[in-house]
C-alpha positions as CSV (number, residue, x, y, z in Angstrom):
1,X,105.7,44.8,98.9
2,X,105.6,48.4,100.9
3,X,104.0,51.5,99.0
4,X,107.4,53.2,99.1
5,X,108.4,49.7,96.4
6,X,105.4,50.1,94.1
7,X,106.5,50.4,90.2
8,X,104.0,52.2,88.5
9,X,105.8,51.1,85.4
10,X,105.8,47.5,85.9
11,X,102.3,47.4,85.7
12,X,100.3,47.7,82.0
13,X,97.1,47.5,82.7
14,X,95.8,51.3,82.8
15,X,93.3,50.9,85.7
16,X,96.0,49.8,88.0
17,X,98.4,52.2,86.7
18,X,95.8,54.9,87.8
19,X,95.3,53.4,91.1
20,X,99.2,53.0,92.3
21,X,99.4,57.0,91.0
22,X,96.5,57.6,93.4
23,X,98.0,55.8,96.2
24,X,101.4,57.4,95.8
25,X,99.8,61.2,95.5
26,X,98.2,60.5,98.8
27,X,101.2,59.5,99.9
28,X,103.2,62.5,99.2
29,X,100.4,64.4,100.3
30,X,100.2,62.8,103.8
31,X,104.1,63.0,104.3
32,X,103.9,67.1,103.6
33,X,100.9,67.7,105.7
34,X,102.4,65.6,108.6
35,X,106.0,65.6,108.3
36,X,108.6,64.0,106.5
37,X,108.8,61.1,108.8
38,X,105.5,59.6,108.0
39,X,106.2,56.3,107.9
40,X,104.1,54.1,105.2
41,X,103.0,50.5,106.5
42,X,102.7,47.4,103.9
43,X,99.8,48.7,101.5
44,X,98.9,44.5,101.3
45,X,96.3,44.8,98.2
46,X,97.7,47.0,96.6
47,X,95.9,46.2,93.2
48,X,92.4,47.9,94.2
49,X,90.8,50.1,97.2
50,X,90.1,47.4,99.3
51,X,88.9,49.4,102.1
52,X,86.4,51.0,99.8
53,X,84.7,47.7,99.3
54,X,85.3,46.8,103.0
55,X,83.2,49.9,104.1
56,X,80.3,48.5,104.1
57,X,80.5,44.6,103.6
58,X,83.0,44.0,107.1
59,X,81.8,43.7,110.6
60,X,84.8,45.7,111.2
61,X,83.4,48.8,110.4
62,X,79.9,47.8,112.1
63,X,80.0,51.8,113.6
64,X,80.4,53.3,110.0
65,X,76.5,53.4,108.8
66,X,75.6,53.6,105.1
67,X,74.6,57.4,105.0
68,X,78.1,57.8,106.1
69,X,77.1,59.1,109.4
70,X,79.8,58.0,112.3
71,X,78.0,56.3,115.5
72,X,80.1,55.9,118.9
73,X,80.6,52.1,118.9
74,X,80.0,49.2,121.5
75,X,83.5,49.0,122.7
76,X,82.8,53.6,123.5
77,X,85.2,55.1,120.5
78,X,83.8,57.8,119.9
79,X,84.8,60.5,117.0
80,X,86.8,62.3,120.1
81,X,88.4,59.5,120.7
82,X,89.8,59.3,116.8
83,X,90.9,62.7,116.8
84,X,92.8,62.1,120.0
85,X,94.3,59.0,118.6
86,X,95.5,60.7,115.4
87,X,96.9,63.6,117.0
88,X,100.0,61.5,117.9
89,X,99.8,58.7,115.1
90,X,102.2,58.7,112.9
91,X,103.1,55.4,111.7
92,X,101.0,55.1,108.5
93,X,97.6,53.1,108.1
94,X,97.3,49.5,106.5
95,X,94.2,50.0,103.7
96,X,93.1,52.9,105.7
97,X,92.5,50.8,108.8
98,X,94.1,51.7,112.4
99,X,93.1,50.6,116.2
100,X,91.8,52.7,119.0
101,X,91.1,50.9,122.1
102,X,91.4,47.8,120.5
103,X,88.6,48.6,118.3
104,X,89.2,48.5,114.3
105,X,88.7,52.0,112.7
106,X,88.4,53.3,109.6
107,X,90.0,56.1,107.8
108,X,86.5,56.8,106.2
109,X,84.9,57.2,109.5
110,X,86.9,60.0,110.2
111,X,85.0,63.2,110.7
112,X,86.2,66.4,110.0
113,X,86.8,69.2,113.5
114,X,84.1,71.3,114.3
115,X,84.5,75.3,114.8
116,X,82.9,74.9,118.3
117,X,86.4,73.1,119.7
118,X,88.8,74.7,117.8
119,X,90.5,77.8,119.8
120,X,91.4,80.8,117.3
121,X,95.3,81.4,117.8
122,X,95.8,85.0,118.6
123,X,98.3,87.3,120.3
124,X,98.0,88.7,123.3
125,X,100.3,92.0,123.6
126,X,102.1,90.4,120.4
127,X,102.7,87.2,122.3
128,X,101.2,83.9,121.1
129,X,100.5,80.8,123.5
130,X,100.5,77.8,121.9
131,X,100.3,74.3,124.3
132,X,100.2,70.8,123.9
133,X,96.7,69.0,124.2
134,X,94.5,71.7,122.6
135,X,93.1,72.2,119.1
136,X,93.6,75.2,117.5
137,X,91.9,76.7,114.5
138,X,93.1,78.4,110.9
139,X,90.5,78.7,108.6
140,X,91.7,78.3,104.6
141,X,89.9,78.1,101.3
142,X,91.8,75.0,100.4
143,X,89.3,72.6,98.2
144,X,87.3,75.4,97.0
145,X,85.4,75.8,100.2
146,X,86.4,78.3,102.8
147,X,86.9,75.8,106.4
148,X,87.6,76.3,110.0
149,X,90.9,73.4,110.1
150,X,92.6,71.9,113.3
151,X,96.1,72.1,114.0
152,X,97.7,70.8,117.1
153,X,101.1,71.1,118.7
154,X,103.4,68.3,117.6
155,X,107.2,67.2,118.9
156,X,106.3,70.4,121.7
157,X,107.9,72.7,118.7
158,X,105.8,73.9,116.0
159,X,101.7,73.9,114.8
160,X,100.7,71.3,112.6
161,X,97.9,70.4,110.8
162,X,96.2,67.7,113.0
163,X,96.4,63.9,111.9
164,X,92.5,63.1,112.0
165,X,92.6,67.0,109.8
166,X,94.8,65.6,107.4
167,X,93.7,61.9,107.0
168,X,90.1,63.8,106.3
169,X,91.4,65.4,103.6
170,X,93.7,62.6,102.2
171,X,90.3,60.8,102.1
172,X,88.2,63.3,100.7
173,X,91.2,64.7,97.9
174,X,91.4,68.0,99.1
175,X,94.2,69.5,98.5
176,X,95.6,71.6,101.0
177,X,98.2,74.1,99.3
178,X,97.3,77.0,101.5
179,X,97.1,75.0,105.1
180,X,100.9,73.6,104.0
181,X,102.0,77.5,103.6
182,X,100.7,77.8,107.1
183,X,102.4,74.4,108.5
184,X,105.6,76.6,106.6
185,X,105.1,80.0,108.9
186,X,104.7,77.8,111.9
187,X,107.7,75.6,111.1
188,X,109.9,78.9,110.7
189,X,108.3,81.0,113.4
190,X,107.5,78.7,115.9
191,X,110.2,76.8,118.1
192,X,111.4,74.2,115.8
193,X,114.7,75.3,115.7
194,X,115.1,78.7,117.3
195,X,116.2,82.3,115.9
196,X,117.8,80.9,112.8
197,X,114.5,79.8,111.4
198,X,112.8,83.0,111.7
199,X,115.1,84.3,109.0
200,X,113.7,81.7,106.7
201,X,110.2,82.8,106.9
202,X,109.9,85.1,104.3
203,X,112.2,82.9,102.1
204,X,109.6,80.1,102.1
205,X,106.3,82.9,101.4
206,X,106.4,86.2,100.1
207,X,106.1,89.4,102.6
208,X,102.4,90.2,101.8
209,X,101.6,86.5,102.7
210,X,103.4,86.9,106.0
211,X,102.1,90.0,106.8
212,X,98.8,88.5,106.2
213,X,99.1,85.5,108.5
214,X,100.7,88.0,111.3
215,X,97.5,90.3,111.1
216,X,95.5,87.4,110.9
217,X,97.0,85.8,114.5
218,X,96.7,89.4,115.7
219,X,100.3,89.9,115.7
220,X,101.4,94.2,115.1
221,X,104.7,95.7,113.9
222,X,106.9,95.4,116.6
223,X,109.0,92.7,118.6
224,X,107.0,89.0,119.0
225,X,107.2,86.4,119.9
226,X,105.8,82.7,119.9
227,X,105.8,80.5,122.8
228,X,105.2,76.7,122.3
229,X,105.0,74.5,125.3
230,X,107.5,77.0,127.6
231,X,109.6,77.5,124.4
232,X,110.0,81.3,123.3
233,X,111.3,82.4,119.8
234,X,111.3,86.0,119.4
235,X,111.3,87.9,115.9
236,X,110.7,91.2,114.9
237,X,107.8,92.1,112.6
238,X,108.8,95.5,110.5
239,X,106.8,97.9,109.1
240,X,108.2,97.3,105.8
241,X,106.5,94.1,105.4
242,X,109.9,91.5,106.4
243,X,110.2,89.7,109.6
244,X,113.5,89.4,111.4
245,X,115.0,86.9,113.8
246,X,115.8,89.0,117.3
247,X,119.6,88.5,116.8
248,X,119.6,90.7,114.1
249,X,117.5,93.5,115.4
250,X,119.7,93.6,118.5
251,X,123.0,93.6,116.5
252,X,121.4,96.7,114.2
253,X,120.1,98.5,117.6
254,X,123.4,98.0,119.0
255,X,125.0,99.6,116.2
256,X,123.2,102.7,116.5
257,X,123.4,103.3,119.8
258,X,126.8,102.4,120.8
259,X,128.4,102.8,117.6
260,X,130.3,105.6,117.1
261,X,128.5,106.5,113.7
262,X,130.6,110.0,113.1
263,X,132.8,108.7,110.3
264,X,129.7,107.8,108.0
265,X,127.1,111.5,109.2
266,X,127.6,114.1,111.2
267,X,126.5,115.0,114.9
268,X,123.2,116.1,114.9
269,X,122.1,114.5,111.9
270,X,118.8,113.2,111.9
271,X,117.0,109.7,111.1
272,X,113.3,109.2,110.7
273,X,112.7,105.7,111.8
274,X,108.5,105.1,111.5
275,X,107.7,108.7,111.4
276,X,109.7,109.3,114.3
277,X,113.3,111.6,114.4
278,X,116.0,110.9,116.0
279,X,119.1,112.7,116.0
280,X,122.7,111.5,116.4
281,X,124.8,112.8,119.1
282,X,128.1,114.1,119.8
283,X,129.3,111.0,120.7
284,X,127.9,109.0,117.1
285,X,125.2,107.4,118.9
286,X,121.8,107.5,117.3
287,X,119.6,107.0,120.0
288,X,116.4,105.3,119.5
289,X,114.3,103.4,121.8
290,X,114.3,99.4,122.4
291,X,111.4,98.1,119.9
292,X,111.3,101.0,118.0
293,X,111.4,100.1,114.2
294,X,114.5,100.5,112.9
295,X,114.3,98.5,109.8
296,X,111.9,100.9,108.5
297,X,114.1,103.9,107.9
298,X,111.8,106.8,106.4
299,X,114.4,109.5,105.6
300,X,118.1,109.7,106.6
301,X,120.7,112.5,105.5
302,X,123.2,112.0,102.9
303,X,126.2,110.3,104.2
304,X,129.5,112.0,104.9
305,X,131.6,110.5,102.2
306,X,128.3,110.9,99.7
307,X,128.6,114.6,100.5
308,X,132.4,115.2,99.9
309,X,131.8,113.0,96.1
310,X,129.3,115.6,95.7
311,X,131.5,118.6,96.4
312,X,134.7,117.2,94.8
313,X,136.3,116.8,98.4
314,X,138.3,113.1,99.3
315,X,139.4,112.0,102.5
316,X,143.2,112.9,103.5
């Protein structure tokens, strides 16, 4: 019987009732935090934590000592070595037991990332780096406790919480609500699946939200853009809080400035985009600069049709 067949109904007796719904929050828990392709392995004793037990009385775990400290083992696994391993793993654990270099491993033996190899993410210029192979750092409050958490680059597309990260946290019950708003932002803005995604971002979180987590990875108002791995996706960040995918800004700026504008204001009428004017030309063209912030419109005039309701005018 797999975890994905348990029926917590079939079962009367209230302990093991409690146990199954444990098993199947940390289920949903691990599939959020790592993706919805998590695949669950045959949970084989299914009716109690039999790795709990096993902690301590197995010569599996032999490295795992009984102050819960983590020792590098005979065969030279060392808590590097698990975090490497996890970074990749992704086809479920077996009563929270999985192999590296042939060695048996715990999911209790699992130590958390410390801040001294986690690299901050930030933008440079409004450009943010990320690559395959490093750890990167996003500090959250999630579990009551404000921590420095690793997230790697997975499929070469997006930031994700890293696997030994979210087994530690599976193990320990913390919830992570605020790292899985994060793994959101990076599944949008990053290079999952291009421009489209980036309109989706402040779907999924509000604008104050984004705006912090732009601040926060040193992004300012303006175009940016997030490279993963050689892949670019570019978006603009507006004054006004929203984020944009780079289609849309370009189709807007090409409006303006080779639109011919002159039906809806009249020449010389001018725009304050950002706390800057701009005035539109003879030829209807409102001619603001590449990057400028168009989305955040201060002040415009009244348009040309708003002006003849006013006066009682109507077009011929």
């Amino acid at each position: 019987m797999g975890i994905n067949d348990l029926n917590i109904t079939e079962h009367q007796d209230p302990l093991q009732q409690m146990r199954l719904r444990e098993m199947e929050m940390r289920k949903s828990t691990l599939e959020l935090l790592l993706g919805s392709g998590t695949k669950s392995r045959h949970v084989e004793n299914h009716q109690k934590d039999s790795y709990v037990s096993q902690q301590e009385s197995s010569p599996l775990f032999a490295n795992y000592t009984s102050n819960g400290t983590f020792q590098q083992n005979q065969n030279g696994v060392s808590k590097e070595d698990i975090w490497d391993y996890l970074s990749t793993f992704a086809e479920g654990m077996t009563n929270g037991e999985f192999t590296v270099k042939g060695q048996m491993c715990h999911i209790s033996q699992i130590e958390k990332m410390g801040e001294e190899m986690l690299e901050k993410p930030k933008a440079v210029e409004n450009v943010l780096t990320l690559k395959s192979g490093a750890y990167y750092g996003i500090t959250t409050k999630d579990g009551g406790e404000e921590r420095i958490w690793g997230m790697n680059v997975r499929q070469g597309k997006k930031l994700s919480l890293a696997g030994s990260e979210a087994y530690y946290a599976l193990h320990h019950g913390i919830v992570m609500a605020e790292m899985g708003e994060w793994i959101d932002f990076f599944r949008s803005a990053g290079c999952e699946k291009g421009d489209a995604a980036t309109a989706g971002i402040s779907i999924q979180l509000s604008y104050e939200k984004v705006q912090t987590m732009l601040d926060e990875l040193g992004f300012k108002p303006g175009i940016c853009k997030i490279i993963v791995d050689g892949q670019e996706n570019t978006f603009f960040y507006s004054n006004n809080g929203r984020v944009y995918p780079q289609y849309h800004y370009d189709a807007a700026y090409s409006g303006m400035t080779q639109g011919d504008n002159r039906q809806a204001y009249e020449i010389g009428a001018e725009f304050n985009y950002n706390g800057n004017i701009y005035q539109m030309d003879e030829e209807g063209h409102i001619n603001v600069p590449y990057g400028e912030d168009i989305f955040n419109c201060l002040s415009r005039p009244p348009g040309i049709q708003s002006q003849q309701k006013e006066s009682g005018q109507s077009n011929p």
